[in-house]
C-alpha atoms as one frame of an Amber mdcrd trajectory, in Angstrom:
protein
   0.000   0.000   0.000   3.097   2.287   0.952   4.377   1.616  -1.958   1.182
   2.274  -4.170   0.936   5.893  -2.724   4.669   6.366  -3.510   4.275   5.236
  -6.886   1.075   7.205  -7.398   3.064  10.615  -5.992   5.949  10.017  -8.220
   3.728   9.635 -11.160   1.958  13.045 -10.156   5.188  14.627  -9.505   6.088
  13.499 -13.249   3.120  14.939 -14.795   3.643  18.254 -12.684   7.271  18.219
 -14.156   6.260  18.000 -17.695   4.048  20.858 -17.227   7.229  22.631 -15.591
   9.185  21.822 -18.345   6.377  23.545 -20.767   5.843  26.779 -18.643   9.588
  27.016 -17.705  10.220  28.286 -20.761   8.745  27.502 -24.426  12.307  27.813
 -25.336  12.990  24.152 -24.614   9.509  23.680 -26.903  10.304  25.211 -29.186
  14.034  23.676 -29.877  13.197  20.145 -29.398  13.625  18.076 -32.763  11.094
  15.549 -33.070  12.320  12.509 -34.618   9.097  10.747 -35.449   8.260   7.261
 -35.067  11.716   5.008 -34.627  12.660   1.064 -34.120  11.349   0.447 -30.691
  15.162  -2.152 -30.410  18.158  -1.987 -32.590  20.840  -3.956 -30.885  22.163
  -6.996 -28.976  22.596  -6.775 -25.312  26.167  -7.437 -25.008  25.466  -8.147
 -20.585  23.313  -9.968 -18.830  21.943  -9.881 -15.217  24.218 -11.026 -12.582
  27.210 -10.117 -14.274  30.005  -7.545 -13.602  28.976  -4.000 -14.750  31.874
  -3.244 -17.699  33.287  -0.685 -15.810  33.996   2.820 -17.462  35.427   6.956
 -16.883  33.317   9.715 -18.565  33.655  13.015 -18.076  30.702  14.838 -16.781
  29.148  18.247 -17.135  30.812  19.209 -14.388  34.513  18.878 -15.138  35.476
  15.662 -13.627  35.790  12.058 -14.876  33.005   9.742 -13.278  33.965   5.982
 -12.652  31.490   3.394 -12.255  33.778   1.498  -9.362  34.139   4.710  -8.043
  30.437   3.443  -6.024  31.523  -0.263  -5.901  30.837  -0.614  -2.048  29.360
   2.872  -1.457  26.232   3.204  -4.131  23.861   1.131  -5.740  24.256   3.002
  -9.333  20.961   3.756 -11.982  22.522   3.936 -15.448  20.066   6.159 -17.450
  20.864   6.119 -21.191  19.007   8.104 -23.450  19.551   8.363 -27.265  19.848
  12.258 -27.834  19.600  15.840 -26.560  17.065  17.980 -27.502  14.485  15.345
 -28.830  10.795  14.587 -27.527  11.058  11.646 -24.703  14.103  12.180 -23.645
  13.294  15.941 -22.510  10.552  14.531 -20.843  12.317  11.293 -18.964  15.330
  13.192 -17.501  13.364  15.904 -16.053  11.061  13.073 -14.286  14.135  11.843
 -11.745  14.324  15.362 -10.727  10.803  14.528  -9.232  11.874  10.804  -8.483
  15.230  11.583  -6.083  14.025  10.887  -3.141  12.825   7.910  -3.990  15.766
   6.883  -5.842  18.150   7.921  -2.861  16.049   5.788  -0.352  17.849   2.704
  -2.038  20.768   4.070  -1.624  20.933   4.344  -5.302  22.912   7.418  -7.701
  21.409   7.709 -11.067  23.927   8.101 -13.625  22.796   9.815 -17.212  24.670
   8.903 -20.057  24.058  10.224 -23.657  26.307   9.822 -26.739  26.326  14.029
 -27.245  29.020  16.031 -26.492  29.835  17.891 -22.845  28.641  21.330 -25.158
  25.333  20.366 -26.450  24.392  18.302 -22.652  25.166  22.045 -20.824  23.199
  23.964 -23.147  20.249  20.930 -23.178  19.932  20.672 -19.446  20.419  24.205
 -18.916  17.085  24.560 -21.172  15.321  21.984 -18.768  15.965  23.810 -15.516
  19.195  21.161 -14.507  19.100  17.567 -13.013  20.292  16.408  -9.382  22.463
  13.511 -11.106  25.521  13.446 -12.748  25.155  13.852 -16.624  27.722  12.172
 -18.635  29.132  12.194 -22.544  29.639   9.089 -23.882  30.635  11.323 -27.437
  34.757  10.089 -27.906  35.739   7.297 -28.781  31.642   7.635 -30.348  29.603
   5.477 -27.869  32.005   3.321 -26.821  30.585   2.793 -23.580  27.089   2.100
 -24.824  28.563  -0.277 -27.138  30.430  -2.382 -24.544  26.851  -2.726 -23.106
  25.905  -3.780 -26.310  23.248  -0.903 -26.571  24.492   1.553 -29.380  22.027
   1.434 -32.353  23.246   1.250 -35.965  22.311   5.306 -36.328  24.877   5.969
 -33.963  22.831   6.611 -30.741  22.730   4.806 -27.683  18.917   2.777 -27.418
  16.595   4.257 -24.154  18.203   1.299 -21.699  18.793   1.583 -17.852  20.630
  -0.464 -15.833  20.578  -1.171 -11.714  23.742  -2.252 -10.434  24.230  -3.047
  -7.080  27.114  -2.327  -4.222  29.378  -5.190  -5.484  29.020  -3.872  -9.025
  26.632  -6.600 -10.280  23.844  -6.247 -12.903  20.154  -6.760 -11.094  18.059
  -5.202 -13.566  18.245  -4.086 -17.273  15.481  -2.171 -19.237  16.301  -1.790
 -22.680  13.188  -0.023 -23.399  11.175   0.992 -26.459  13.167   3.950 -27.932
   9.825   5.780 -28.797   8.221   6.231 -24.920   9.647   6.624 -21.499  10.369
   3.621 -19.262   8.295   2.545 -16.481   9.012   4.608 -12.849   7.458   2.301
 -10.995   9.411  -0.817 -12.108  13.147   0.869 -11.530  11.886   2.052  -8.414
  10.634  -1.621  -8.014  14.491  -2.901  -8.906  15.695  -0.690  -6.387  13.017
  -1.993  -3.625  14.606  -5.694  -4.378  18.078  -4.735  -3.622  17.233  -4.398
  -0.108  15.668  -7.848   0.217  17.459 -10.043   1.609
């Protein structure tokens, strides 16, 4: 029941942040590209769950390299991978977890965003959308090499709408590769999250 009413507030929250997102300014509106109707999947999974996270370094919007064992016995981690800046679902997904944190942070969790764009175009994208409480990373040189090691980068280049839960010891627990074309379920990461506490 708890959890019903958390779920139902966090999907309120994320309808009240879309219509933030619209009256914040029509400038982010107005500059989204919409890319019309895409392949929902276009690549293998190259992991599984219950293996080793490949681990990785990406530099982040602000300034610093972010490691994926930097959290290995510290952080569950949230890998959020979207396909591209300034398109339709993805301005609408990102700006959710803003709403989502403290559910997100009860599990001991840090979401991680990763995007094959470059550092420029992420600042000037979440700068549009009012900024984000995680760390936003470029997975732009070598050209989504990370999201291919996960076995997730599409054949036009961009990464597919995926997220992964990894726990403390840096194993995979949960992977969504979802449906490029609409947002992923809230309720079952937050769900993923709820099982890494059970024992």
């Amino acid at each position: 029941m708890r959890r019903l009413l958390a779920v139902s507030l966090v999907l309120m929250a994320g309808l009240f942040s879309v219509w933030i997102c619209g009256a914040q300014g029509e400038g982010l509106q107005d500059n989204i590209y919409q890319v019309g109707k895409l392949k929902p999947v276009d690549s293998r999974l190259k992991v599984e769950v219950g293996q080793s996270a490949p681990d990785f370094s990406l530099p982040s919007l602000k300034g610093e390299e972010v490691q994926l064992s930097q959290y290995r016995g510290k952080k569950n981690v949230v890998l959020s991978f979207v396909p591209a800046a300034w398109t339709p679902v993805c301005s609408d997904q990102w700006p959710g977890y803003n709403i989502a944190r403290a559910m997100i942070e009860k599990y001991d969790a840090v979401l991680l965003g990763i995007t094959v764009d470059n550092l420029p175009t992420l600042y000037a994208w979440t700068k549009q959308m009012g900024g984000l409480w995680f760390p936003v990373l470029s997975d732009f040189w070598p050209h989504g090499s990370i999201a291919e090691r996960y076995g997730i980068l599409r054949s036009e280049g961009v990464s597919e709408r995926a997220l992964f839960v990894i726990d403390k010891q840096g194993i995979i627990r949960y992977i969504d590769v979802h449906d490029i074309n609409t947002r992923p379920d809230l309720d079952a990461l937050i769900g993923a999250l709820a099982d890494l506490s059970k024992p």
